[in-house]
C-alpha positions in Angstrom: 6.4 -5.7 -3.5 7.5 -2.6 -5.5 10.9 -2.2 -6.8 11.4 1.3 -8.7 14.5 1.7 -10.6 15.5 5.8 -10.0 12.1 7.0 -9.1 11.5 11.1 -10.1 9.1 12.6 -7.4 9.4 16.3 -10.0 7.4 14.9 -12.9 6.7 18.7 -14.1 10.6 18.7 -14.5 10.5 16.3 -17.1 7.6 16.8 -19.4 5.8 20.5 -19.7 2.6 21.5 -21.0 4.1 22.3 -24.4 6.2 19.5 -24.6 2.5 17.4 -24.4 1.3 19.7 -27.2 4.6 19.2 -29.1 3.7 15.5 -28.8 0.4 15.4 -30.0 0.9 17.8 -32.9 3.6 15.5 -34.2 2.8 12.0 -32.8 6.6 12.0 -30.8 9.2 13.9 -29.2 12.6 14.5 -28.7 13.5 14.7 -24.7 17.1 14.5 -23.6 18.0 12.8 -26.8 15.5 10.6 -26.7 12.5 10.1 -28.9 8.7 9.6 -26.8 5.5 8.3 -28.8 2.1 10.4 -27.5 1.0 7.6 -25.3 3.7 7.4 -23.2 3.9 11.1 -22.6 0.0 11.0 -22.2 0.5 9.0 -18.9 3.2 11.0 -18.1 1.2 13.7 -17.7 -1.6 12.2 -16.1 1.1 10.6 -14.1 2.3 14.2 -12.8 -1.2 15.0 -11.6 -1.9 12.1 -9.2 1.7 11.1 -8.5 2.1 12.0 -4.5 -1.5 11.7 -4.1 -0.5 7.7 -4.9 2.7 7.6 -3.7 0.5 8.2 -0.2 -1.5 5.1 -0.4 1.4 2.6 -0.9 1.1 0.2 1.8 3.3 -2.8 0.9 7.0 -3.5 0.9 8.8 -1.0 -1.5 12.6 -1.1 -2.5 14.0 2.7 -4.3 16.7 2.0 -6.2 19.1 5.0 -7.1 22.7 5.3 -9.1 25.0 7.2 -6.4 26.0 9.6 -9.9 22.5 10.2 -11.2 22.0 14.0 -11.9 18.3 13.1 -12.8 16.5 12.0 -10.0 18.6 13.5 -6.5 18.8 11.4 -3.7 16.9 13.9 -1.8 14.1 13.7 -4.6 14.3 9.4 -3.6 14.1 9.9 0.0 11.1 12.8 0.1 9.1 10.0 -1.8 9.9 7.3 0.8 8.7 9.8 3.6 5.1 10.1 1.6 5.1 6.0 1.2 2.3 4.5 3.6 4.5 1.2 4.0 6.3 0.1 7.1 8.7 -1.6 5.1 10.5 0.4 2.7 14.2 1.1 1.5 16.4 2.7 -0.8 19.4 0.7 -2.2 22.0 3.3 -3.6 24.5 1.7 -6.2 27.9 3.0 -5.9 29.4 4.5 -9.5 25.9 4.1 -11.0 24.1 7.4 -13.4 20.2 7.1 -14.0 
């Protein structure tokens, strides 16, 4: 079983190409107040590229989760990705009064 905790399906909205070259030139970076070591915004990226291609093959019991108030990931953004997920049994579980 999957469980995702506020799942982005618009990666590119999150990290660009020069944020990745910001990253590597400096080892980090600053997004949204946070700080992000190379690695993790290596797979990011890589993440980006394959993402819905993946999200396709999914074939086992899935639960989205998604805070009612986030104003990162929409709930539209939540319910395109379970339309691409391959499984028969899948869900999202909004929680009421929760952000990202």
């Amino acid at each position: 079983m999957i469980i995702a905790l506020c799942p982005p399906l618009q990666l590119e909205k999150y990290w660009s190409e020069e944020e990745i070259e910001e990253v590597k030139r400096r080892g980090y970076i600053f997004h949204e107040g946070y700080r992000y070591g190379l690695k993790y915004a290596l797979e990011m990226r890589d993440l980006k590229k394959n993402y819905v291609e993946a999200l396709e093959k999914i074939d086992i019991p899935t639960l989205l989760i998604v805070g009612e108030n986030d104003k990162k990931v929409s709930l539209e953004e939540v319910k395109t990705i379970l339309s691409l997920l391959k499984s028969e049994r899948k869900k999202i579980e909004i929680i009421k009064n929760a952000d990202h």
